[in-house]
C-alpha positions as CSV (number, residue, x, y, z in Angstrom):
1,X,35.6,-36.6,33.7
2,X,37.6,-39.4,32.4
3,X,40.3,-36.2,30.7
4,X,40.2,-35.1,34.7
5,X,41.5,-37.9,35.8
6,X,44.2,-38.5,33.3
7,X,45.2,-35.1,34.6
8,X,45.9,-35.9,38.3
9,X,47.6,-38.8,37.9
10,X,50.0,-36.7,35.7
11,X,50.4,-34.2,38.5
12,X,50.7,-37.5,40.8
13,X,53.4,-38.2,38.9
14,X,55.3,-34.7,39.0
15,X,54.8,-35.0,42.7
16,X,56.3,-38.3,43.0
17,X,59.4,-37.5,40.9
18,X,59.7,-34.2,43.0
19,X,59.8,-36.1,46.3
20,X,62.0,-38.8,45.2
21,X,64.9,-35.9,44.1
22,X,64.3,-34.2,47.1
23,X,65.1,-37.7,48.8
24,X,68.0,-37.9,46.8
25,X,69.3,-34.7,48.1
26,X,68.9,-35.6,51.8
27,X,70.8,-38.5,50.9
28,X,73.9,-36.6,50.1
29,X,75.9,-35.9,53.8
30,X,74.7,-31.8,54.0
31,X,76.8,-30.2,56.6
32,X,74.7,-27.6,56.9
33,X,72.0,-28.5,60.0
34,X,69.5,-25.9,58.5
35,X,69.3,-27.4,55.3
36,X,69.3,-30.6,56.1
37,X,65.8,-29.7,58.4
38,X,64.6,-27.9,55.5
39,X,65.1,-30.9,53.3
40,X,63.5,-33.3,55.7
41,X,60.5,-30.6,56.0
42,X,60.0,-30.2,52.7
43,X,59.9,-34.1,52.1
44,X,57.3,-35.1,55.1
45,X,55.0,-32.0,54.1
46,X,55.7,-33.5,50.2
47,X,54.5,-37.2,51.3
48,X,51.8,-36.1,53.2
49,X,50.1,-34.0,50.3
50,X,50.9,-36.7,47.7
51,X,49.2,-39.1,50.2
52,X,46.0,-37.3,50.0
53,X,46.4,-36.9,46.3
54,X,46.3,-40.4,45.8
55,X,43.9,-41.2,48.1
56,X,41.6,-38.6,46.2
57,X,42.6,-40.4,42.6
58,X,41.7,-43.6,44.2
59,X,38.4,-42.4,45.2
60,X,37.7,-40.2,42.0
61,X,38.5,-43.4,39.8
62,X,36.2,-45.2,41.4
63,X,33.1,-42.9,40.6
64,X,34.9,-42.9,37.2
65,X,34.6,-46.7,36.8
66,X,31.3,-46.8,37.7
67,X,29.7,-43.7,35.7
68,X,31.7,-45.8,33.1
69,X,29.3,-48.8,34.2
70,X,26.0,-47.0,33.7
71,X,26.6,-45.3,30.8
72,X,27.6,-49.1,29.5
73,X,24.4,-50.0,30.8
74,X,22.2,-46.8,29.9
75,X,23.5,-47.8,26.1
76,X,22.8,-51.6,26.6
77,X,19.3,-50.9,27.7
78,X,19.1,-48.2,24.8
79,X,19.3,-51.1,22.4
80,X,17.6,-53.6,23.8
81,X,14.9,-50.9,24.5
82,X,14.5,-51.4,27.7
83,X,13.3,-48.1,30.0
84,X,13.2,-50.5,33.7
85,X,16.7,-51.4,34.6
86,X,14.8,-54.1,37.0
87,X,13.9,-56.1,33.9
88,X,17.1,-56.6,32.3
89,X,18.2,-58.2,35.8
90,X,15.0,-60.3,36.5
91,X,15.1,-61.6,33.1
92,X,18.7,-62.1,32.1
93,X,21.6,-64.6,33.8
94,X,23.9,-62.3,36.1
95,X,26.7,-64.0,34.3
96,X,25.8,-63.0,30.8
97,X,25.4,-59.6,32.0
98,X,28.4,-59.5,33.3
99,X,30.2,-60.8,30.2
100,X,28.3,-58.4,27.9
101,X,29.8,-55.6,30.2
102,X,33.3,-57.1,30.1
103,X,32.8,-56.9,26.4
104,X,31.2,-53.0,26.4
105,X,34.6,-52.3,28.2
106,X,37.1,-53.9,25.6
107,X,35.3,-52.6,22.4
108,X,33.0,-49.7,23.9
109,X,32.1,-47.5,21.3
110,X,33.2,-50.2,18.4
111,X,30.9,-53.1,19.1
112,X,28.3,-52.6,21.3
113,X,25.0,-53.1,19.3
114,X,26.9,-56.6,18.6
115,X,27.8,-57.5,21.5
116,X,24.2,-56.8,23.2
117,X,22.6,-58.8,20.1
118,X,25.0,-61.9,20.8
119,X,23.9,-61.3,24.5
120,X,19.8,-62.0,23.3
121,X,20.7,-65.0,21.8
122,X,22.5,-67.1,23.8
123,X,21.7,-66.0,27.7
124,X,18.5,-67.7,27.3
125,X,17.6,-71.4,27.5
126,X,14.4,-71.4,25.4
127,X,13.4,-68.9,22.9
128,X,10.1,-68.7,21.0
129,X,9.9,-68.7,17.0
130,X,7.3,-68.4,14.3
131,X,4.3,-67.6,17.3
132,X,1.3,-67.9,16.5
133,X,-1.9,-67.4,19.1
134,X,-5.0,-67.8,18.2
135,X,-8.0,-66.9,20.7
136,X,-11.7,-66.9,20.4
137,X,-14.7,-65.8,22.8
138,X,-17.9,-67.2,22.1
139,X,-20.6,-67.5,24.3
140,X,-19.0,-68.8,27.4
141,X,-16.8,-71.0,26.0
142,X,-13.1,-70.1,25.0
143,X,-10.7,-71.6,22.1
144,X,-6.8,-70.8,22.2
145,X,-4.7,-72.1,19.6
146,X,-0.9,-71.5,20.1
147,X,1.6,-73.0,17.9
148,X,5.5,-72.0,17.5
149,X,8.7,-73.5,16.8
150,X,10.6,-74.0,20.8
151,X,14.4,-73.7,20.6
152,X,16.5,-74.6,23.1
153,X,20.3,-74.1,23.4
154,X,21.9,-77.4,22.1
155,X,24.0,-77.6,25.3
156,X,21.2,-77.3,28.0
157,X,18.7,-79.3,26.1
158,X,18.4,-83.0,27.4
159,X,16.7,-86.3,26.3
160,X,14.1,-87.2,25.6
161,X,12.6,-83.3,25.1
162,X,8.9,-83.1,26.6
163,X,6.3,-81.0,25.0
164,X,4.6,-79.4,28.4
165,X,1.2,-77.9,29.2
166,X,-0.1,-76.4,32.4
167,X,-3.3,-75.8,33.8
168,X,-3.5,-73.8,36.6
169,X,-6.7,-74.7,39.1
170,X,-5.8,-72.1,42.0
171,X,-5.6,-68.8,42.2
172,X,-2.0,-66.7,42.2
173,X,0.0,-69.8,40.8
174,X,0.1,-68.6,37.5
175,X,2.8,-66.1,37.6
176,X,4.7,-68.8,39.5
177,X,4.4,-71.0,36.6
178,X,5.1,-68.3,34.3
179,X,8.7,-68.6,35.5
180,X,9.1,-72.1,34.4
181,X,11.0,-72.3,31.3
182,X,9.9,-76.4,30.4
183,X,6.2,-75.3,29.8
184,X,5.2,-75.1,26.4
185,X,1.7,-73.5,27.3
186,X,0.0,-72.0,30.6
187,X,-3.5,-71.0,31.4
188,X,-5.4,-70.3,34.3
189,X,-8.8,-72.1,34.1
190,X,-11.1,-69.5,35.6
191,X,-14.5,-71.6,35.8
192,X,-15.5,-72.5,39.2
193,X,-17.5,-75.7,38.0
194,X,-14.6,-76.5,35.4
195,X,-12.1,-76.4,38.1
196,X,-13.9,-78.7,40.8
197,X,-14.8,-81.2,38.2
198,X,-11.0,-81.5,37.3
199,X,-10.0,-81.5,41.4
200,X,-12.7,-84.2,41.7
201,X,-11.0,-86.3,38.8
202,X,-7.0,-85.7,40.2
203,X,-8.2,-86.7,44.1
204,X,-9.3,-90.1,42.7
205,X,-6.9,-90.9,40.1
206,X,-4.5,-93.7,40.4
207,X,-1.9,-93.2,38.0
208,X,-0.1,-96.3,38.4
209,X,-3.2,-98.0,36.3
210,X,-2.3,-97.3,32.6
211,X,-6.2,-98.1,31.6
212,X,-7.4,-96.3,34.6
213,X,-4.6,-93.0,33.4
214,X,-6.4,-93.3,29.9
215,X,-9.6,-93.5,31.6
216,X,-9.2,-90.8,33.2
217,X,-7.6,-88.7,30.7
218,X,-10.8,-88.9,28.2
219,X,-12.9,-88.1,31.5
220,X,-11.0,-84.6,31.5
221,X,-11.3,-84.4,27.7
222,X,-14.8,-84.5,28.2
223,X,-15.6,-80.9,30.0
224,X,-12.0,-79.8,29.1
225,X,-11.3,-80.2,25.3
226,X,-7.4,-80.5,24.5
227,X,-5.5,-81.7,21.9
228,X,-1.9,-81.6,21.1
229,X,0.5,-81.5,17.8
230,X,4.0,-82.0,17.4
231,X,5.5,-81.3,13.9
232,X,2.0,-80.5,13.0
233,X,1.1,-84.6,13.9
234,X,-1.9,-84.9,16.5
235,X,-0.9,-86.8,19.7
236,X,-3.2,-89.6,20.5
237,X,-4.2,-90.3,24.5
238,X,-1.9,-93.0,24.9
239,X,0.9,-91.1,24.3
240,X,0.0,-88.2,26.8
241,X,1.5,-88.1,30.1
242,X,-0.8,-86.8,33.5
243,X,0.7,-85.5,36.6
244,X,-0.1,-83.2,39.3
245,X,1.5,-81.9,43.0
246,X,-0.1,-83.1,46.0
247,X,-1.6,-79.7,46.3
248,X,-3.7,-79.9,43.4
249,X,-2.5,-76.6,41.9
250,X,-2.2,-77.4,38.3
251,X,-1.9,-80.5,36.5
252,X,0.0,-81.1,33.5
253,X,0.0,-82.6,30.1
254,X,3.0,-83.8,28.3
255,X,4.1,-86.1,25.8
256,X,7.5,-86.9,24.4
257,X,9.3,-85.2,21.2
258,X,9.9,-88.0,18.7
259,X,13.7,-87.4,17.6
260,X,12.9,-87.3,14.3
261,X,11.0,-84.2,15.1
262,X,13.9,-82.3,17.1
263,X,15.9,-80.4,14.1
264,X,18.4,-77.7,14.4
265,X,17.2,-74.2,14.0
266,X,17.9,-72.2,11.1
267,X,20.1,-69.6,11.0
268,X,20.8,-70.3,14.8
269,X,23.4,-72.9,15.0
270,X,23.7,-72.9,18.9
271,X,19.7,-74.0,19.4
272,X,17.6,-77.1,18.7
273,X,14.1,-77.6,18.8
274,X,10.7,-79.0,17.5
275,X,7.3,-77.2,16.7
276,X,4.4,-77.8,18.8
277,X,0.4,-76.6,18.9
278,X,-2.2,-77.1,21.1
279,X,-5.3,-76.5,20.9
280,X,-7.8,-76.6,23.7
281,X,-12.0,-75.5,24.8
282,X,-13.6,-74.8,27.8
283,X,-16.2,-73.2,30.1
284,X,-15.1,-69.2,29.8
285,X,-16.9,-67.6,32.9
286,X,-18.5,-64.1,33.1
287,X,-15.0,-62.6,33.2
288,X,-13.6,-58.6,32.5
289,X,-10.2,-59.1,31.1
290,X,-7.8,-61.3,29.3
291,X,-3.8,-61.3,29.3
292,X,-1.9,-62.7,26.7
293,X,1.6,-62.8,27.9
294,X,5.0,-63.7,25.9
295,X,6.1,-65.7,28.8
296,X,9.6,-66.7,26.8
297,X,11.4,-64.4,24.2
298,X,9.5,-64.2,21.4
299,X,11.5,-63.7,17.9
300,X,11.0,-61.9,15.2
301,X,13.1,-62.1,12.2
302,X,10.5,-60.4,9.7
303,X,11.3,-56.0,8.9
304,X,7.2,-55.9,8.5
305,X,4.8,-56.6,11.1
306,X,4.4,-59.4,11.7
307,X,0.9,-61.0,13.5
308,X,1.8,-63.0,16.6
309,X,-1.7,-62.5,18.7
310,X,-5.2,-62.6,17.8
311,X,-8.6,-62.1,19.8
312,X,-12.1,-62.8,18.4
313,X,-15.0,-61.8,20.7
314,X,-18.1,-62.7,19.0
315,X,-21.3,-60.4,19.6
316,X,-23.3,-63.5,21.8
317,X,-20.7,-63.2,24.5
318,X,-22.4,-59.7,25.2
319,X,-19.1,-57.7,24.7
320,X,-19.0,-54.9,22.7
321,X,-15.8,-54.8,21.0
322,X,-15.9,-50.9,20.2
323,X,-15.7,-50.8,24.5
324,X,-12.8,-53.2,25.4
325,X,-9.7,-51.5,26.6
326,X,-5.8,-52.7,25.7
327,X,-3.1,-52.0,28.1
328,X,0.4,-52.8,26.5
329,X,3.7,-54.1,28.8
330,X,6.1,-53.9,25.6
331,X,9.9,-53.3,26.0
332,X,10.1,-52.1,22.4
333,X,9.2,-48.5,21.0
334,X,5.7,-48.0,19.4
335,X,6.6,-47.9,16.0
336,X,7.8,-51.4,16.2
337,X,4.6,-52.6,16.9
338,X,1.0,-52.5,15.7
339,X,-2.3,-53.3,17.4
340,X,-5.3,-53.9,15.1
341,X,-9.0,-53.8,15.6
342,X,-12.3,-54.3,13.5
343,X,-15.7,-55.3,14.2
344,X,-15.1,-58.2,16.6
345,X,-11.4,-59.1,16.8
346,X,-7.8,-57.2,17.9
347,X,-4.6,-58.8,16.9
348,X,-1.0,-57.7,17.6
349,X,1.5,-57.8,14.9
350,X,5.6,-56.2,15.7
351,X,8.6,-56.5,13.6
352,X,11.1,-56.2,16.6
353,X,11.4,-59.6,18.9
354,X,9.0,-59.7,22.4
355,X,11.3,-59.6,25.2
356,X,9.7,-62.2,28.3
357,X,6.9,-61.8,30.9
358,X,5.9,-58.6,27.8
359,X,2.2,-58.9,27.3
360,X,-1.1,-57.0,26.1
361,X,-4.2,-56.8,28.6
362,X,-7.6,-56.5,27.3
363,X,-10.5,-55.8,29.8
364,X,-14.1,-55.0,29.2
């Protein structure tokens, strides 16, 4: 296509040069009236077809241009592997993408797999390292573990960095939340009784009453277990933070990074960041499925497979392992990943990093 086109714009060009000698021609004083029509003839009929031509090689470089464009972006998505076009523009800044393409263009063919890898690391404002989830089902209580080191880009990331949890207490907020990069942890509590005895606590708090906040936050802690590490250090009560929309949605738990806990990542110049883990227990109701979702890009610097999920459903929950379905949403080939089972547990391990909102469903 491209070999086409180089081709009519060298005929353009013999056309051109054609029509500007027989111009020349008409120029000189021809005393013969036929020839002098002919001349004029020849150079009208002359313009007219290069207009077209051009007008053609205006149009045919444009479809040129852009099958240039997808094949760009066909190879892009090739090594990010990514199949839905839709995801690389959900998930990605329109001006990194743009860049990346302005690069593809300058050093197609040379650079590519570079220049899409360069692209990962720095169109993102958080990225996850070193995951590690933890979840068990026992009885009808569930306990998630998460710990991971959060980056964020040294430029974006402003002071003092909070350590953020959400709880989610209505229905179809979660996938809101999941958009919001400054949460370190989200979950949707399910139980009915859970849920109203939160709601009941929020509608009479008064957080302007530090004893009355502490008060309150034990009160929570009492039917909804939580507890909260930063550079592996527990955080006391005090030194928790409560708040909440007037809508009573979800409330949140935070409490402040300690500079001497926010250290530059290794082998990532361009990102800072801390390690956090929380660990929390609660009321699990009689409940079919459970999504564990990468909800920020996940890394993976290991060549083995590494574990980055694990599920424990013990017998007294009534569950039979052997009968619980998985249903993967992973931008990365098959090979790159690995999803375990034995007697009463499945874990996930890859060795290529999660792209975000990627996740594993297990239902029952």
């Amino acid at each position: 296509m491209i070999t086409n086109t180089i081709t009519q714009l060298k005929k353009n060009w013999i056309l051109i040069s054609v029509c500007l000698f027989a111009i020349a021609i008409s120029l000189i004083n021809v005393e013969n009236n036929l020839i002098q029509g002919l001349l004029e003839t020849i150079i009208l009929a002359l313009l007219t077809y290069l207009g077209i031509r051009i007008a053609n090689y205006l149009s045919l470089q444009k479809d040129v241009d852009e099958i240039i464009n997808e094949k760009i972006l066909e190879n892009s998505l090739n090594v990010l592997k990514v199949e839905d076009v839709g995801l690389i523009q959900n998930f990605y800044k329109k001006e990194a993408i743009d860049q990346v393409f302005r690069n593809c263009l300058k050093w197609y063919n040379t650079a590519l797999a570079d220049t899409c890898s360069n692209f990962i690391h720095n169109c993102f404002d958080v990225i996850q390292k070193d995951f590690n989830y933890n979840v068990t089902i026992f009885q009808k209580q569930i306990t998630q573990e998460l710990s991971y080191h959060r980056l964020f880009l040294k430029d974006q990331s402003t002071q003092p960095i909070e350590m953020t949890c959400c709880f989610i207490l209505s229905e179809n907020e979660l996938d809101k939340q999941l958009n919001n990069n400054s949460f370190f942890f989200r979950e949707e509590l399910k139980d009915t009784t859970l849920r109203d005895t939160i709601l009941n606590i929020l509608k009479n708090t008064n957080l302007d009453d530090t004893q009355k906040k502490n008060e309150i936050l034990n009160n929570i802690k009492a039917s909804f277990k939580f507890e909260l590490f930063i550079n592996n250090k527990s955080i006391s009560v005090q030194n928790i933070t409560l708040k909440y929309p007037v809508d009573y949605k979800y409330f949140t738990l935070s409490a402040i990074v300690p500079k001497e806990d926010i250290k530059s990542a290794e082998h990532m110049e361009k990102y800072t960041g801390y390690k956090g883990k929380i660990k929390c227990t609660y009321n699990y109701p009689e409940s079919d499925t459970f999504y564990c979702v990468f909800a920020n890009p996940t890394l993976v610097t290991s060549d083995t497979n590494t574990e980055l999920f694990r599920i424990t459903i013990d017998g007294s929950t009534g569950i039979n392992p052997s009968q619980v379905k998985t249903m993967t949403f992973l931008p990365i080939a098959k090979d790159k990943y690995q999803l375990e089972s034995g007697i009463n547990y499945f874990c996930f391990k890859a060795k290529e990093s999660i792209l975000p909102r990627s996740g594993i469903c297990f239902s029952w």
